[in-house]
Each structure stands twice: as structure tokens, then as C-alpha cells.
C-alpha positions as CSV (number, residue, x, y, z in Angstrom):
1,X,7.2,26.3,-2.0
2,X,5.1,24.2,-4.1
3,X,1.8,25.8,-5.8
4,X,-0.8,24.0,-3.8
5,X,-3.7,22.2,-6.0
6,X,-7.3,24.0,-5.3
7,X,-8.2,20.4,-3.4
8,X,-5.2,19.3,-2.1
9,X,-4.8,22.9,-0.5
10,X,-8.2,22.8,1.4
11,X,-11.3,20.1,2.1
12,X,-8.5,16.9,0.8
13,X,-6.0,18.5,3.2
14,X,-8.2,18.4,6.3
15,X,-9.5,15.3,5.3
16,X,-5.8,13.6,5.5
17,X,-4.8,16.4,8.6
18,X,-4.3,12.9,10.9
19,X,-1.7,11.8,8.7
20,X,0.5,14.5,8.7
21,X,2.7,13.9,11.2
22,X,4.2,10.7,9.4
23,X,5.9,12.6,7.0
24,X,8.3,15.3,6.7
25,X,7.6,18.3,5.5
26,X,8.5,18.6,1.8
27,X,6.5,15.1,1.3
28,X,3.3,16.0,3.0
29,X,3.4,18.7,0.7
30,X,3.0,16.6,-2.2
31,X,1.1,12.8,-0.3
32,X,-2.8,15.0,-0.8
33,X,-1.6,16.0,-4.6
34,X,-1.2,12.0,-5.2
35,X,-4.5,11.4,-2.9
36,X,-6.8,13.4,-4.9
37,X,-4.8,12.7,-8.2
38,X,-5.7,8.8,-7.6
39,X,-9.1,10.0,-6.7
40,X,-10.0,11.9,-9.6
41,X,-8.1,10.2,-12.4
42,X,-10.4,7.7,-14.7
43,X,-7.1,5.9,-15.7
44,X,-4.4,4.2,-14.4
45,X,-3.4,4.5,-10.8
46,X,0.2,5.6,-11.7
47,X,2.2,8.4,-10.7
48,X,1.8,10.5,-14.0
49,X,-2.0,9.6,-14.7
50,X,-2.5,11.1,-11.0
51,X,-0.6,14.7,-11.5
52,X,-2.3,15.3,-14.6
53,X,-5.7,14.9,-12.9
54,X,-4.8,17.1,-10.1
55,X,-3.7,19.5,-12.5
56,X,0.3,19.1,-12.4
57,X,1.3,17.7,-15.5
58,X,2.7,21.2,-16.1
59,X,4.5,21.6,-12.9
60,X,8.6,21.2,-12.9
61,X,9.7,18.5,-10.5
62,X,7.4,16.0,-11.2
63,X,10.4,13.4,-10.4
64,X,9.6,14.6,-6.7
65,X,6.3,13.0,-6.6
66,X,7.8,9.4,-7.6
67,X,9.9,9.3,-4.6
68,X,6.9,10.0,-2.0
69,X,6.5,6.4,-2.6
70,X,10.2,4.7,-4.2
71,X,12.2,6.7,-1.9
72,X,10.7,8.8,1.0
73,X,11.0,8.0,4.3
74,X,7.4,7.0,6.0
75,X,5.9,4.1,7.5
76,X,2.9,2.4,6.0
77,X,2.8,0.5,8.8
78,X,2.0,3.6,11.4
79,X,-0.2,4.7,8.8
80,X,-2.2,1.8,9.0
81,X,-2.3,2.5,12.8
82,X,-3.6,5.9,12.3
83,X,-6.6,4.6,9.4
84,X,-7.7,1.8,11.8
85,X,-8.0,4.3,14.8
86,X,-10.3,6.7,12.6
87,X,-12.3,3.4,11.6
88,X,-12.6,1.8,14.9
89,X,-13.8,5.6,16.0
90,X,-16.6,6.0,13.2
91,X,-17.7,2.6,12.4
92,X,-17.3,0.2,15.7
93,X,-17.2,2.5,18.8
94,X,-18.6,0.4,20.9
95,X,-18.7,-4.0,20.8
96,X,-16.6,-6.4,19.5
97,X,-14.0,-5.3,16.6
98,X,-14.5,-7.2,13.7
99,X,-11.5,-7.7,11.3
100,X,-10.9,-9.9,8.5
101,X,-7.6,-11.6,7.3
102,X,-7.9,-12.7,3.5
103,X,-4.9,-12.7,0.9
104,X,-5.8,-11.7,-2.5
105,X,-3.5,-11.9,-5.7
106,X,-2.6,-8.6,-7.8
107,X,-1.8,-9.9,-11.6
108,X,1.6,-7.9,-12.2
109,X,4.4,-9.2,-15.1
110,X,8.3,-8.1,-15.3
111,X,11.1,-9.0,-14.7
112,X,12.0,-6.2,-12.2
113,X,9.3,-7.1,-9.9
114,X,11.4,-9.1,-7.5
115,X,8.7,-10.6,-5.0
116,X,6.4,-11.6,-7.7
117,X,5.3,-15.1,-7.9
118,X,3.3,-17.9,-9.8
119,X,0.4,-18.8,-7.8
120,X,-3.3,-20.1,-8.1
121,X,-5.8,-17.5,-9.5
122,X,-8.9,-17.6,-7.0
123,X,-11.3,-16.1,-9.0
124,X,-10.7,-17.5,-12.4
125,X,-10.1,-21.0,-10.9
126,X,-13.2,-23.5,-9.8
127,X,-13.2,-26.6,-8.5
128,X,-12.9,-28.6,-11.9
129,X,-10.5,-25.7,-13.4
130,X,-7.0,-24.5,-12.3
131,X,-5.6,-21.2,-13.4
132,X,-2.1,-19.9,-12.3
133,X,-1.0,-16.0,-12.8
134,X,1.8,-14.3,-12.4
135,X,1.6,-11.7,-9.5
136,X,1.8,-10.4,-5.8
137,X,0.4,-12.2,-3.0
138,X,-0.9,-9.6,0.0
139,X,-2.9,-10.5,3.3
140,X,-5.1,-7.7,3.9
141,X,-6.7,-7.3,7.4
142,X,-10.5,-5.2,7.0
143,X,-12.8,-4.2,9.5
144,X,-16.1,-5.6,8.5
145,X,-18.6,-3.3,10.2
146,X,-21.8,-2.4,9.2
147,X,-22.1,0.9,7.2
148,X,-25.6,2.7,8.1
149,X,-26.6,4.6,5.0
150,X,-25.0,1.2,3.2
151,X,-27.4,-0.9,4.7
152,X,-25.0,-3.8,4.6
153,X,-21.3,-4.6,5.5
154,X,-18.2,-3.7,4.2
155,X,-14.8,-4.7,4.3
156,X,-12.5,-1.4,5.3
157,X,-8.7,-2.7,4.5
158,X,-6.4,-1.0,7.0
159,X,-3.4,-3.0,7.2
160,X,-2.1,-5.0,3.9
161,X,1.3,-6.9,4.2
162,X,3.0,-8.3,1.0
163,X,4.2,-11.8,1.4
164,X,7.1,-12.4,-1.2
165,X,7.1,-16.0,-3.0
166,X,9.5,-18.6,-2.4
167,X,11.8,-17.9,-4.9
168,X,12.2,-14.6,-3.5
169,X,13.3,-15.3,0.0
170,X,15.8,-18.2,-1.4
171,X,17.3,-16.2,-3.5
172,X,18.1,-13.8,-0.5
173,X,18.6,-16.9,1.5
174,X,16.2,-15.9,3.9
175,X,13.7,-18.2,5.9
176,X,9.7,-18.4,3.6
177,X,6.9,-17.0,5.6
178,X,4.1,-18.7,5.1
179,X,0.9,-16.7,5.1
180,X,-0.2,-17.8,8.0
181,X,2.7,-16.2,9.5
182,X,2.3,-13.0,7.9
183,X,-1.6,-13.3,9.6
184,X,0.1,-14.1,12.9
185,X,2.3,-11.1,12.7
186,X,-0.4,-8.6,11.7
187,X,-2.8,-9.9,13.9
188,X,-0.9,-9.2,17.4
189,X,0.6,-6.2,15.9
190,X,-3.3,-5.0,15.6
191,X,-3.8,-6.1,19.2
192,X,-1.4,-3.7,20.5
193,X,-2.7,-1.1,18.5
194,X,-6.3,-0.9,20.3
195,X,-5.9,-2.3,23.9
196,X,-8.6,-2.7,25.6
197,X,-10.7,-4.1,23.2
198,X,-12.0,-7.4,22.2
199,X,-11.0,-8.4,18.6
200,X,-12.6,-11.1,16.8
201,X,-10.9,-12.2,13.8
202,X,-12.7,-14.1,10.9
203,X,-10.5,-16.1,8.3
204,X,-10.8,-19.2,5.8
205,X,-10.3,-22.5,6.2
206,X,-6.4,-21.8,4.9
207,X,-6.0,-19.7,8.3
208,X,-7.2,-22.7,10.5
209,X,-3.6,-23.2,11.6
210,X,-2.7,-25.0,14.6
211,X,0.0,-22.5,14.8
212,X,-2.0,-19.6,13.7
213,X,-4.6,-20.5,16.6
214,X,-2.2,-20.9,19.1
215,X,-0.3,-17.9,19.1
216,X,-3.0,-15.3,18.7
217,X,-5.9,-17.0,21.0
218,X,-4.9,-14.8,24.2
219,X,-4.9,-12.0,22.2
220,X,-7.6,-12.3,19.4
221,X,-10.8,-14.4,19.2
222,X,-10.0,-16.3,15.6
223,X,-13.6,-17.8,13.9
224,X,-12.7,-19.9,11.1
225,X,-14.0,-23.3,9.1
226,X,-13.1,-26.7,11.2
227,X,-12.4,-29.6,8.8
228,X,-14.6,-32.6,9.7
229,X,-12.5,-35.0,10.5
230,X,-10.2,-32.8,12.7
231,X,-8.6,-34.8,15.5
232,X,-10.9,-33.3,18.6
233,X,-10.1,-34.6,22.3
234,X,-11.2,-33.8,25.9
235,X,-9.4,-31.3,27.8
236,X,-6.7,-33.4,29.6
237,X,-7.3,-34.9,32.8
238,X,-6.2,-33.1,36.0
239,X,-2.5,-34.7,36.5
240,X,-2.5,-36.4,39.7
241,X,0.2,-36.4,42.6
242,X,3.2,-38.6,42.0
243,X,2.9,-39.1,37.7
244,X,6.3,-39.8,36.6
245,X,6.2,-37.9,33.0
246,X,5.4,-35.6,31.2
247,X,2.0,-34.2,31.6
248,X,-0.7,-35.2,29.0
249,X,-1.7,-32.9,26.6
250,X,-5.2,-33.6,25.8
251,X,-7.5,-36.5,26.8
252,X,-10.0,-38.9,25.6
253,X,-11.0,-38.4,22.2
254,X,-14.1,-37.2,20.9
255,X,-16.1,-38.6,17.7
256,X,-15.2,-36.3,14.6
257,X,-17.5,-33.9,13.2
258,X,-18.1,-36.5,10.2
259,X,-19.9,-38.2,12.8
260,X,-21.7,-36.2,14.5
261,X,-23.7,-35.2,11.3
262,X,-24.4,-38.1,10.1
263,X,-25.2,-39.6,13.5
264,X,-29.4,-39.1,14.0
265,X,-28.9,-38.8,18.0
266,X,-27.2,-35.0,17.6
267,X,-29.2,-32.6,18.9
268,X,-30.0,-29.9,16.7
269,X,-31.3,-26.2,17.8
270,X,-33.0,-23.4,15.5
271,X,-31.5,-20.1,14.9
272,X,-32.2,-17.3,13.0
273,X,-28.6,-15.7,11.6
274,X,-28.8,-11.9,10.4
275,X,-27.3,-10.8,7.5
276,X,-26.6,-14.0,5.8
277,X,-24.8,-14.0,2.5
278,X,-26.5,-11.8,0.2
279,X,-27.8,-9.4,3.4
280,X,-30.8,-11.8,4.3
281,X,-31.9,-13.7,7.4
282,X,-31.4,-17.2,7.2
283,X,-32.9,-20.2,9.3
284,X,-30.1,-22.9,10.2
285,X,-29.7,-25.9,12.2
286,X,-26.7,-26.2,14.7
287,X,-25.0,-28.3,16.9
288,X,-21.9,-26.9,19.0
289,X,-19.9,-28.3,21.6
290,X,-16.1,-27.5,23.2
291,X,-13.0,-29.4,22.2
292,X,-8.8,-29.5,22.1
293,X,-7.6,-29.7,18.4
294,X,-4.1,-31.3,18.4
295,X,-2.0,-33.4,15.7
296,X,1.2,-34.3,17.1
297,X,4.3,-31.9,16.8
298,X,1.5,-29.2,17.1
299,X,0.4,-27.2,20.1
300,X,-3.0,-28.1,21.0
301,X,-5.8,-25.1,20.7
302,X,-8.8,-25.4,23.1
303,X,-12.2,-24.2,21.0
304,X,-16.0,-24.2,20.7
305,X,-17.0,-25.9,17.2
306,X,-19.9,-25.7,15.7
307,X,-22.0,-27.6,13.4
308,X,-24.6,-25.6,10.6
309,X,-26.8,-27.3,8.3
310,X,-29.8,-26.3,6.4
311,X,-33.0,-27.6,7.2
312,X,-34.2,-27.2,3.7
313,X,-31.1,-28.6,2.2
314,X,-30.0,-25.5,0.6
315,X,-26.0,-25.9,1.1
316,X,-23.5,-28.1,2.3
317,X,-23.4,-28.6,6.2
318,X,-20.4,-27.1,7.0
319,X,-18.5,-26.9,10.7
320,X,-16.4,-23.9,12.6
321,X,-14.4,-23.1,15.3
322,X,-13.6,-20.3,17.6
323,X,-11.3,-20.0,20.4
324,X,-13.2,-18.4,22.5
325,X,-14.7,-21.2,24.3
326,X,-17.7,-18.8,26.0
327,X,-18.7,-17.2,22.7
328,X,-22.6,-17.7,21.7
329,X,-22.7,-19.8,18.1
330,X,-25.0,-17.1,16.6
331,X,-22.5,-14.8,17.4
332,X,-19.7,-16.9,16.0
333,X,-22.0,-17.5,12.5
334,X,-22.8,-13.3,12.1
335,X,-19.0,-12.6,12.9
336,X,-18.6,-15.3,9.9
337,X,-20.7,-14.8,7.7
338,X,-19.3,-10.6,7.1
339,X,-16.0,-12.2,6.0
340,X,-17.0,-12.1,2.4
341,X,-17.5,-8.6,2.2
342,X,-13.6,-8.9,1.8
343,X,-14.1,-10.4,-1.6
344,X,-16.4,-7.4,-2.8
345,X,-14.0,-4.7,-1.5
346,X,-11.1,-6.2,-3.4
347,X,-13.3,-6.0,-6.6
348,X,-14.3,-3.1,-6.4
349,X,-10.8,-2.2,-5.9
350,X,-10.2,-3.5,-8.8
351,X,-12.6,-1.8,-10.7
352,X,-12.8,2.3,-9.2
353,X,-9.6,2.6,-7.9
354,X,-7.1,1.2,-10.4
355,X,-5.7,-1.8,-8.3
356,X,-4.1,-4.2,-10.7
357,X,-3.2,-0.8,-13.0
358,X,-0.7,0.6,-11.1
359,X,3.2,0.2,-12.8
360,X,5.9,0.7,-10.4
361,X,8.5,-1.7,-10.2
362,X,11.1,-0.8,-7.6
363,X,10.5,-2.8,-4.2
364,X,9.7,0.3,-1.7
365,X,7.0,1.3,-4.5
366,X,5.3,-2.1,-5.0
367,X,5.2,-2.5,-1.1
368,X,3.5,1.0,-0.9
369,X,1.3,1.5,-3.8
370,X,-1.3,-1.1,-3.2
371,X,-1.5,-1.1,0.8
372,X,-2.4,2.5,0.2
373,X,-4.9,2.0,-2.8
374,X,-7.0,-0.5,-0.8
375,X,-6.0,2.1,2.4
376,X,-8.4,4.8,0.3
377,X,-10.9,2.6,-0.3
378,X,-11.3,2.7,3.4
379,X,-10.5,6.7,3.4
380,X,-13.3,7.1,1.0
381,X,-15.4,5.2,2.9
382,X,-15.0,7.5,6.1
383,X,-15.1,10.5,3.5
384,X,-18.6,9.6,2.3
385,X,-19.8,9.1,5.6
386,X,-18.8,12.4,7.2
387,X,-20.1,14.3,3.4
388,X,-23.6,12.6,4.5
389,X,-24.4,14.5,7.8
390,X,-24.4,17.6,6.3
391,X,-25.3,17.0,2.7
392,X,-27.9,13.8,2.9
393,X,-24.9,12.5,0.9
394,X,-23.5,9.7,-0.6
395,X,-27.1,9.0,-2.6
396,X,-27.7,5.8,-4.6
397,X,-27.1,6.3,-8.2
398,X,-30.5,5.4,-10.2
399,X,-32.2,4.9,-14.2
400,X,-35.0,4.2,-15.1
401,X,-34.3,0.8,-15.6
402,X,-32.0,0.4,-12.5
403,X,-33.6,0.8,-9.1
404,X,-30.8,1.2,-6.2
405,X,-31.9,1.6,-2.6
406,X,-28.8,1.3,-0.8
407,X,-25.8,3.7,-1.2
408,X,-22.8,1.3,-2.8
409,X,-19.0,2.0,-3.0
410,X,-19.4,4.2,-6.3
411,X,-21.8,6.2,-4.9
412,X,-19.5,6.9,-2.3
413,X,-16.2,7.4,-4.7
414,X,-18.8,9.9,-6.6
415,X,-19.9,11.9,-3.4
416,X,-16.2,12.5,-2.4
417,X,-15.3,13.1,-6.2
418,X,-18.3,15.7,-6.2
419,X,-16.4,17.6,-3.1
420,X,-13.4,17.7,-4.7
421,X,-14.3,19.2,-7.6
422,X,-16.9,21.3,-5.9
423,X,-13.8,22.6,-3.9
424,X,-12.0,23.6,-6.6
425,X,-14.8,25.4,-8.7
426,X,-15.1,27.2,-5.5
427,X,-11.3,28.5,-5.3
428,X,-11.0,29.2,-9.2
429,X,-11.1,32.7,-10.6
430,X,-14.1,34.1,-10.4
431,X,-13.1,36.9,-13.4
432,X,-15.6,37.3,-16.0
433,X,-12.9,36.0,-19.2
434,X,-12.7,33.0,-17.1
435,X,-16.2,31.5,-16.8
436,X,-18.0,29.9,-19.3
437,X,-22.1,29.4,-19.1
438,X,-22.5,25.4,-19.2
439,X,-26.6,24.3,-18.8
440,X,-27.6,23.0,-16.0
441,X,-28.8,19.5,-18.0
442,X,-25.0,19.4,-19.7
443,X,-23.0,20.0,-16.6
444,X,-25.0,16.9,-14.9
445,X,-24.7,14.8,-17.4
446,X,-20.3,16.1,-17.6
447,X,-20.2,15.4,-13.6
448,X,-21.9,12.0,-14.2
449,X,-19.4,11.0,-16.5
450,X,-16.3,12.5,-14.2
451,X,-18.0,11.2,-11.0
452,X,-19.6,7.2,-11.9
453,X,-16.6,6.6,-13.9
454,X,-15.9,2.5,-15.0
């Protein structure tokens, strides 16, 4: 029997209870040691930096703890299905469930690293500077709901698939999947996982795939950018009796979007969009209308499109789409605009949760480690959120010079840290030898430090 951490053995354990049942015995024993080792350490997300802040650097074994993720037998796949369950039940019980699909590159060298690729760096590129990296590409789906005591929205990965390079699957002689096939694939698989309700998928402009569209439509609302000149049509004419031929696909076609905005007979209506980028209302300009997108050799994808453009010239005019022909086009530009709280999840990440820091190298490890880094994001997250109701927690972390009114993800990382040290002050010795008589002032400031970490 392993000795059970002070966390892992009580508040961390029921916290991960609706997990247990994916794995066997022996390595559910050691998954919450790794959990609150990854949430605790200030370091590196790797296996060793995470036993010696839970407290087992000293324990025998520690080769065990390794294989929970290079050699154990779990899915991450049915844990995915268990997190979005727990999110869909806190965080969107009742609506339309919002998810976003955005890939995002983790900078990784070595040799041994067999799915790594060369590709563009997003966010040190621009438009007038190129920068490749070395690295794995993942397509993360989130839900983007609305987090009350966060006063905005956040992106909650539950489901991140790698997608190997080209090199990789030649190599093996296997077919490349693009990533709009890996989105495909994740998207119907998250279908199945909560029937009976309606999923509205927001992507970029490098998911608006004819392909993409086509298959998940019946299945999943997509809401993506539209390129101007997209070749849009009338539905096709009713086929009448006696054609000889094949049926036509689509029929007349309709002026592109290019047009549209530039021509002065569009009508234009007002809205007001919620939670515009940077969590403020915004007053737009639309224009919207229903269409059939087709290029030949491509199945055609009936959608509403919809024009934006800023009355006081403040951005670009842009244009979307949506499959869902009935869908209202404030609804389709609030489902859009949450999309980039993808981007700050990633970052932060990156920066409190060691993404990008992590060294395994064997393929079962580097397909586990950082589906279930961005996975705790999520867990923390639903952590925070349950800590608040009885403790007014997570609170925002103020100075003097800073003023914070909203809760953010470090305030959240801290509140759940605070438990889990509070949980194991509360199961150590209480013997006289073993305390020591810290000042109130000190221990703050020590907690601080141990809590609001990078």
C-alpha cells in the first residue's frame, strides 16, 4: 500500500472521485499524487518536479509514477468525456453549449519526439514577419462559458488531440490528417457525448472548410469567418418532372460579399453585441442573408452569412457564416466573439501550469501530458468555483498600485493551492516538537509566494 500524501488522501481525492473509475487500482493510487504535485510545484511540470512537491521525493518506486502516463492503461479520451460532463453541469446547464476548436503549438526539441514538427509560430509571427519553431501541433476543443465570480469568459479545454506532422505519418506510411480532420473527428465525437443538446462550435477562418462544414452541420452549429469573395449561390431550383441528369446542386449565383460592402444599396441594421473583445459592448453595423457555398469537387454547405462593420471605422469589416440557417446574427457575433478566450487560456497555460516545460519523450507520454495540463486548467477552474460558495473564494489578488476587480485564473490556481495546503496543515502532527510559531504577517507573505507563483 502506498503512504497516501496529506492532499492526495483527502479534499484532492474527492475532488478527482469522478475519475476513478478510468483507472485500475494501483494507478488511481498514484494519478491525485501527480495532480496535486503539478498543482503545487513552482517548477517544471515533469514527473520528478511534481513528487517532490507532494512530498515523495523520498518514497521508493518513484519509477511507478512515470508509467501512470508512458505506460498505464487509461483513456484520455473517456477522461475528456467525464471533464466536459462536470463542465457542461456547472458552467452551461441550460442554453446552447459553446465550444471552441483552435490548434495551438507547444515549442518542444529532440530527436526522440517522433510527431514533432516545423511549423509557423502564431504568436511570434505578424503579418510582415514569419517565425517557424520546432514543436507539437494540438487542436484543443474549450467550452467558452461565462464564469460568474470572473465576470468574463473563459476557455475550459476538455478535449485536446495531437495532430502529428507530415513527416510523421510518411514515415509510418500512413494517410496526413489535416487539422481540419482532427476538428471533424472531435467535433462528432463531442456530439455523442451530450445528446440532446444544441452545440455551437466557434472556429477561425482555417476551420471554414467545405469539408469541415459539411460533415458536422447536422450535428453541430459551426460559426466561423467567410472569405469575401466566396463563391455563394441560391439554393437549387426544385428539379422538375422528366430532367434527364443529374440534379443541380446549387442555383443562380449571388453577388460576393466584396460587393455587397462596397455596394451603397445594402441595407444595414444596428446592434448592440455584449461582451465584445476586451469584455465591452460594442455598436456594429450588419447585413446578413442565406446562401450555398460550393467550389466544384466540394459538397455544397447551405449557411446564413453575415456582414459586420463599424460605424466609426474602428476595424476592418469582416464577414461570417453559420450553418444554422435560423440562427439570430447577434447570436452568431456573441458565440464569436468568446472564441478568443482560447488564446488567453493557452497563455496562461503557459505561464501557471508549466505547459511548454514538461520533458517526456516517449509517444504515450507526449500524447498524455499536455491534454491533461490544459485538462487541469479546466479542473482548477471547477475547483475554484465550488471553494467559492463556502469560502467567498477565489478573491482577486490586489497592491496598492494594482487594482483587480474580477477574480482571474491565478487567483483561482491560488484559492485551490490554499486548500491544498490548508488540507495538509490540517492532517500533520499536531505534537508539540513539531510546530513551530510563524507570525501571522510572515506566514502571509510565505503563502503569497507559494500560492501567486510566476
Amino acid at each position: 500500500m502506498l503512504p497516501s500524501s496529506p492532499a492526495s488522501a483527502g479534499l484532492l481525492a474527492a475532488w478527482l472521485a469522478p475519475f476513478a473509475g478510468l483507472f485500475t487500482a494501483p494507478t488511481w493510487g498514484r494519478v491525485p499524487v501527480l495532480v496535486e504535485g503539478a498543482l503545487l510545484t513552482l517548477h517544471r511540470r515533469t514527473v520528478s518536479a511534481a513528487l517532490r512537491a507532494a512530498g515523495r521525493d523520498r518514497t521508493p518506486g518513484f519509477a511507478r509514477y512515470h508509467r501512470v502516463l508512458n505506460r498505464a492503461r487509461w483513456s484520455a479520451r473517456a477522461a475528456a468525456e467525464v471533464l466536459l460532463g462536470l463542465l457542461v453541469a456547472v458552467f452551461a446547464p441550460s442554453g446552447p453549449v459553446v465550444i471552441g476548436v483552435d490548434d495551438t503549438l507547444e515549442r518542444r526539441w529532440g530527436k526522440r519526439i517522433a510527431a514533432r514538427g516545423i511549423y509557423r509560430d502564431a504568436v511570434r509571427s505578424s503579418h510582415g514577419h514569419f517565425v517557424k519553431a520546432s514543436g507539437l501541433r494540438w487542436v484543443s476543443l474549450s467550452l467558452l462559458a461565462p464564469i460568474p465570480w470572473a465576470g468574463r469568459v473563459w476557455a475550459l479545454p476538455f478535449l485536446t488531440v495531437l495532430a502529428p506532422s507530415e513527416r510523421f505519418a510518411r514515415e509510418r506510411g500512413r494517410t496526413h490528417k489535416k487539422l481540419t480532420d482532427w476538428a471533424r473527428q472531435a467535433l462528432l465525437q463531442t456530439s455523442r457525448w451530450i445528446p440532446g443538446r444544441r452545440i455551437v462550435a466557434v472556429t477561425d477562418s482555417g476551420y471554414a472548410a467545405l469539408d469541415l462544414l459539411a460533415a458536422a452541420r447536422r450535428r453541430v452549429c459551426v460559426v466561423t469567418r467567410l472569405r469575401t469573395d466566396a463563391r455563394l449561390f441560391d439554393p437549387a431550383p426544385p428539379r422538375a418532372p422528366g430532367t434527364i441528369g443529374r440534379p443541380r446542386v446549387v442555383g443562380q449565383r449571388q453577388p460576393a460579399l466584396a460587393r455587397r460592402l462596397a455596394d451603397p444599396r445594402t441595407s444595414w441594421q444596428a446592434i448592440i453585441v455584449p461582451r465584445w473583445y476586451g469584455g465591452e459592448e460594442r455598436a456594429v453595423e450588419i447585413a446578413t442573408g442565406t446562401a450555398v457555398w460550393h467550389h466544384p469537387g466540394l459538397p455544397a454547405v447551405p449557411l446564413r452569412w453575415v456582414l459586420v462593420r463599424d460605424p466609426e471605422g474602428g476595424f476592418r469589416s469582416q464577414a461570417f457564416l453559420c450553418t444554422d440557417l435560423d440562427a439570430a446574427p447577434a447570436d452568431i457575433l456573441a458565440w464569436f466573439v468568446r472564441r478568443w478566450a482560447t488564446e488567453t487560456t493557452f497563455q496562461e497555460a503557459r505561464r501557471h501550469l508549466g505547459v511548454e516545460t514538461q520533458r517526456q519523450w516517449s509517444d504515450p507520454a507526449v500524447a498524455r501530458t499536455t491534454p491533461a495540463l490544459l485538462g487541469l486548467y479546466s479542473l482548477v477552474a471547477l475547483w475554484a468555483h465550488e471553494l467559492r460558495r463556502p469560502r467567498g473564494l477565489p478573491l482577486p489578488s490586489t497592491a496598492a498600485w494594482y487594482a483587480k476587480e474580477r477574480a482571474t485564473f491565478a487567483d483561482a490556481l491560488a484559492s485551490v493551492r490554499r486548500a491544498l495546503w490548508a488540507e495538509a496543515a490540517l492532517r500533520t502532527s499536531r505534537r508539540r516538537r513539531d510546530l513551530v510559531e510563524v507570525p501571522r504577517p510572515l506566514l502571509k507573505r510565505l503563502t503569497a509566494l507559494a500560492c501567486y507563483a510566476a
